[in-house]
N, C-alpha and C positions, 0 to 999 in steps of 0.2 A: 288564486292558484292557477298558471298557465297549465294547460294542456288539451287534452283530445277536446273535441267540439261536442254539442250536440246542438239540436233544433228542438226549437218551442211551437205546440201547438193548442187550439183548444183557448177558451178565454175563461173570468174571474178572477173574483180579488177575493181577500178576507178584508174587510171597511176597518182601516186602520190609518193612521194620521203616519206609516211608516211603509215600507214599499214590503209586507209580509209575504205577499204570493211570486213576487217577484225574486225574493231568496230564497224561499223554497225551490222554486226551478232552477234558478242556478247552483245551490247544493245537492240537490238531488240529481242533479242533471252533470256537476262534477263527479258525485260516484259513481252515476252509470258510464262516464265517457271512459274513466280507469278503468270497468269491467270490463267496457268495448274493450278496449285498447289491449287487455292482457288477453283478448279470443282474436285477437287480431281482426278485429273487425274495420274496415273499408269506411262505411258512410256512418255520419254522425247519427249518434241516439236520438231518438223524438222524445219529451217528457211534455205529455199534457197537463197545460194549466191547471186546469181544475182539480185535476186528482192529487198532481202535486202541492195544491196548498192542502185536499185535504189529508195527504198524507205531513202532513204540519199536526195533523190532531190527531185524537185517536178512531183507530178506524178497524177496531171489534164491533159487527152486530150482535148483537146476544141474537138467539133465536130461543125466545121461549124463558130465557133467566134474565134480570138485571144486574148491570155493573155494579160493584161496590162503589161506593164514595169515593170520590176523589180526594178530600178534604179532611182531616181531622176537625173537630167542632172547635177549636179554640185556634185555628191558622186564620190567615186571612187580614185586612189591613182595618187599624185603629186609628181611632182621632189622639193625636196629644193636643200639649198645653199650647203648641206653636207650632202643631204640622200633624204628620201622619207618619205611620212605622207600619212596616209589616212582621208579623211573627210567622215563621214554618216552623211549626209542630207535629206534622206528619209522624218524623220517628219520636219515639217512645222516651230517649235521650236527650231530643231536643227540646220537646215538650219540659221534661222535669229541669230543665236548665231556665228556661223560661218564665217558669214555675219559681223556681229559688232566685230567679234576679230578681221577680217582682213581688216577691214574698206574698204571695195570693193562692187561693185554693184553683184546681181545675174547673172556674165558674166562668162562664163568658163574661158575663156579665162585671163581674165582680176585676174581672181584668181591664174591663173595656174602664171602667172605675178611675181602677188603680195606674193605666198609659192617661188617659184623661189628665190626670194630677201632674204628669210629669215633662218635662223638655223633649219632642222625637231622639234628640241626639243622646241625650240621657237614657231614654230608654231602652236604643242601639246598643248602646255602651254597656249598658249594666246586662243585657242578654249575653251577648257576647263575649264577657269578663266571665258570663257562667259556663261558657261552650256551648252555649247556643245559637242560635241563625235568627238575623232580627235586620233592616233596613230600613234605615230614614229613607225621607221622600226629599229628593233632591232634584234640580234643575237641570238640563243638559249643560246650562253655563257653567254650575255648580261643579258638576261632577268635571267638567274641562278644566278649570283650575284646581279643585283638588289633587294632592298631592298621588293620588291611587289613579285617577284618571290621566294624568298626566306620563304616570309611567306605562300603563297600558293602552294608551297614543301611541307610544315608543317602538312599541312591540311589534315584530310580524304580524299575520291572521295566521300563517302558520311558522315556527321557529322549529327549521331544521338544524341536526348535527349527524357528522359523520363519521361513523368509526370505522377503527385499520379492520382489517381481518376479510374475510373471506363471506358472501351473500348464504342467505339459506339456498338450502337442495333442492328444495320445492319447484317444481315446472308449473305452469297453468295447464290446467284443465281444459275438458271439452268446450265449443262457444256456451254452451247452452250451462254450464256448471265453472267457468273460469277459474273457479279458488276451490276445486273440490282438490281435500288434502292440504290444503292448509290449515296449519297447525293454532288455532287462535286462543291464549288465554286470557279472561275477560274477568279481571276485578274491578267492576264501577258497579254503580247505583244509580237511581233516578237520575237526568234519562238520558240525558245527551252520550255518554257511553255505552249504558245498553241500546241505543238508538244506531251507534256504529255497528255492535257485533249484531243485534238484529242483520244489519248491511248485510258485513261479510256471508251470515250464517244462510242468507238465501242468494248470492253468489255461490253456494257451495262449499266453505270454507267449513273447518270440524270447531266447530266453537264451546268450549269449556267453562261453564262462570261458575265463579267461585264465589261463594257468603259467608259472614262468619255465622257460627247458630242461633238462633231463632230471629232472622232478618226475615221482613218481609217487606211487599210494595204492594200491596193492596192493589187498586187497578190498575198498576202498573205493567202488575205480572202479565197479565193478559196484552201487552201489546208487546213488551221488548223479549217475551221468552219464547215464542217460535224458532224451533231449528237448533237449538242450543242444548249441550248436555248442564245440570244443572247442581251443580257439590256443595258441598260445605267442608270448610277448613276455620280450625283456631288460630288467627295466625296469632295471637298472644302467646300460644304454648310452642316450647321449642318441635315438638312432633310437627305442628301443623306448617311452621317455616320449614323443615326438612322436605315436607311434602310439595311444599310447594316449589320448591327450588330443584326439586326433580322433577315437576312436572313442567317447570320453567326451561330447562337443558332439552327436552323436547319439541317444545314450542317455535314456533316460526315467528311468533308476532305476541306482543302482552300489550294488551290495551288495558290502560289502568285512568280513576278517575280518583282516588285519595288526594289530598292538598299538598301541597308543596313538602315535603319533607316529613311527610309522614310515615311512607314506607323507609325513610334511613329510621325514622325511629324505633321500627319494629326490627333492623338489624334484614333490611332489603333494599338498602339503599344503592343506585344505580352501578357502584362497583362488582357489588356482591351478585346482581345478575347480570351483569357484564360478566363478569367470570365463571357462572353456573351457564352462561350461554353467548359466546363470542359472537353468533350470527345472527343473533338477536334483533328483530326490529320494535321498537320500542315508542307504544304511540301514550300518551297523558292529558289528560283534561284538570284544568284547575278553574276553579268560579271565577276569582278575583283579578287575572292574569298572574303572570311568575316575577314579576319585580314591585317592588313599592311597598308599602307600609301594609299592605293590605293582603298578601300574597298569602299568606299563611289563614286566610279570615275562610272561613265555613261557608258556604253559598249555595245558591239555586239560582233558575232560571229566574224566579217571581223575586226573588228578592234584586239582582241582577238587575231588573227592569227598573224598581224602585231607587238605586243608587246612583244609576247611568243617566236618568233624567227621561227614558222612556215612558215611564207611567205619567211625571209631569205635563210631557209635552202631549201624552194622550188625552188628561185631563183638559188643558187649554184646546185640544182639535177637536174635540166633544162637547165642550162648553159646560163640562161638568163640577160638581163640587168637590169631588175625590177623586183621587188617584185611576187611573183607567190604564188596565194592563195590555199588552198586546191579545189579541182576541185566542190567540194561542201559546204556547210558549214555543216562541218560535227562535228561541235562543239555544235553547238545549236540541229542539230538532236539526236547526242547519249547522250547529257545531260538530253533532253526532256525525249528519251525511257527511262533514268535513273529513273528522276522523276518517271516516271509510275510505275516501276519495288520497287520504295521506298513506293507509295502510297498503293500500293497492296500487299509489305511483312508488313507496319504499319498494313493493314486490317487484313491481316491474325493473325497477332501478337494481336489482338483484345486490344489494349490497347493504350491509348491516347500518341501519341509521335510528335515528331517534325522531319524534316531531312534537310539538308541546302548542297545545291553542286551550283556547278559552272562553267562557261564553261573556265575561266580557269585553273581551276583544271583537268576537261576536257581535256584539249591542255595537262596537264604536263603528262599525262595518252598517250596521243596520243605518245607525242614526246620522251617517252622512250621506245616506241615498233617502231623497225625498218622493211620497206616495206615488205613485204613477199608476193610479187603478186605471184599470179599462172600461169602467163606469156599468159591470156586470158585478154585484155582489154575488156571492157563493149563495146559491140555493143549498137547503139541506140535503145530506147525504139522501138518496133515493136506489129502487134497487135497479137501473142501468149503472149505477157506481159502485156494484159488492161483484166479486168475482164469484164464479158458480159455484168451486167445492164447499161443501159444509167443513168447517172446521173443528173436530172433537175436542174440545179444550178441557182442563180439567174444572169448568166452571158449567159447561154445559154446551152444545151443539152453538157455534156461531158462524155467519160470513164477514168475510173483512175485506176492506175497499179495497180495488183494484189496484195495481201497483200500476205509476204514472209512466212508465218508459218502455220502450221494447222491446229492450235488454232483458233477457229471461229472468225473471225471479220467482223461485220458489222454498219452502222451507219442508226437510226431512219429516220434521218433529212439528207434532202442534202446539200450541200454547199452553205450558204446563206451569206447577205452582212448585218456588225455587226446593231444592233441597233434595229431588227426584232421583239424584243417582250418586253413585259413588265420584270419589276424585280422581278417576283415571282415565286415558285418553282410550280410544275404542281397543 
């Protein structure tokens, strides 16, 4: 994405057979150049190396508590009869989907069994026929000629449109607050969405997410809810579409991460807030990109990695027997920072538009820039790399890394756990 500059400083890599610290700075170093740019600022942003890879990971210290699990006990990658699959199990939906393709009780074991017995492809298949999230381990040659990778070559990194009407009201903000009063509503989920509205929401912006009830993200929470008001809405029930569609006519910006055509199914489909909101900027994340056989398929970052040929080609640069994921997910990170960097050049452009990326568009971006570490691996976080305030989180007193650019960032709100406040804007 052309625009404002910045400059890199500062050395490290994360040791990856992919060029991972290297997109971090340039995703993160595109959303702060759009924050520049809307405080009108003069000289390019500095984004140090280091911090920006490890702002690639998560970067809560507990002080005194530990993080919950990242993991569900039955996620994670399996042997098949002729390869390897990975299952995410995380949510509670996905898991019992996974569960009823493989007709197996919630036993690791007893699963690790039952993919053992079967074809990867088989086993993809049969999850995902139940709505669930599963990926064979494919090659990057593989995944180039498949029919999914083939259309999402095709595609922009970002896929702009432009609608008639008239830009939102909204002016920027102080340098120091750029997007204070912008209007942000935020329905995504793990992480590359919330990794956007994170963005905005420490530029300043008034960031609203919305969940349906009893959703949670476990360690998630703790990194993408800072600065954010935090709701719940049914959008199954007609009440909770009404609600949202008035809070949508309000809004400057809807950053949204549902699959392709999921919001027309719940009767929110792009007409229906086009017309609850003409000055609408309208930014979307889908897994699989928006064309192709696969558009519509359920995803993550980790799975993502496994389709695209990333985990493959990690495995051969490691010399290892399985699958080897990027050392971060740095799929869902530099899409997120994308996002931001799309929602703040639409601001600037002051005029109602749409932008549509993907974290596998992402991966094809990743996996045609090869490693170029500077032969400095990432030492671990230390505390010259935590910024001084204590953080009150609803988990317990934490500091969190430095943020990599010079670009002011901070967040109102601390890291709180979702559901915290009602559906309305301040």
């Amino acid at each position: 994405m052309d625009g404002p500059d910045y400059a890199e400083t500062g050395q490290g890599s994360w040791p990856s057979a992919f060029a991972v610290s290297d997109l971090a700075v340039a995703s993160i170093g595109a959303a702060c150049a759009e924050a520049g740019a809307l405080a009108d600022r003069r000289a390019p942003v500095v984004i140090d190396r280091r911090l920006a890879s490890l702002w690639f990971g998560f970067t809560v210290q507990p002080q005194g508590w530990e993080l919950p699990p990242v993991w569900d006990a039955l996620a994670g990658i399996y042997r098949a009869a002729d390869g390897f699959v990975r299952l995410h199990t995380n949510a509670p939906h996905h898991k019992a989907a996974a569960l009823r393709a493989l007709d197996v009780d919630a036993d690791r074991a007893r699963v690790e069994a039952v993919v053992a017995g079967m074809p990867a492809e088989a086993v993809e298949a049969a999850v995902v026929a139940q709505d669930g999230c599963a990926a064979r381990l494919m090659s990057l040659e593989d995944w180039r000629a498949h029919p999914q990778g083939r259309a999402v070559a095709s595609e922009p990194l970002i896929a702009w449109q432009r609608h008639d009407g008239r830009g939102t009201l909204w002016r920027p903000g102080p340098a120091e607050r750029p997007l204070r009063g912008l209007k942000v509503l935020d329905l995504t989920r793990v992480l590359a969405g919330p990794v956007c509205t994170r963005t905005l929401a420490g530029f300043g912006a008034d960031v609203l997410r919305i969940d349906p009830p009893g959703w949670g993200e476990a360690l998630v929470e703790t990194e993408v809810t800072p600065g954010k008001r935090l709701a719940t809405l049914d959008l199954k029930t007609e009440d909770g579409r009404r609600q949202l569609l008035d809070l949508l006519s309000e809004a400057d910006v809807f950053v949204h991460g549902y699959r392709k055509d999921a919001l027309d199914a719940l009767g929110l489909g792009e007409s229906v807030r086009r017309a609850a909101n003409p000055r609408l900027i309208d930014v979307a994340l889908n897994a699989y990109g928006w064309t192709g056989p696969w558009a519509g398929r359920r995803g993550f970052d980790s799975l993502v990695q496994m389709s695209s040929g990333i985990a493959h080609r990690g495995m051969e640069w490691a010399g290892a027997d399985t699958p080897m994921p990027l050392p971060v997910q740095a799929l869902d990170f530099a899409t997120g920072y994308l996002m931001a960097a799309a929602v703040m050049r639409a601001v600037r452009l002051g005029r109602p538009m749409s932008a549509r990326l993907s974290l596998a568009r992402t991966a094809a971006l990743l996996a045609s820039v090869p490693a170029d570490n500077d032969g400095a691996d990432l030492a671990p976080v230390g505390a010259a790399d935590l910024a001084e305030p204590v953080e009150p989180t609803d988990w317990g007193p934490a500091r969190r890394v430095r943020w990599p650019s010079d670009q002011a960032m901070h967040w109102d709100r601390p890291a709180r756990r979702l559901h915290a406040d009602p559906p309305r804007w301040s």
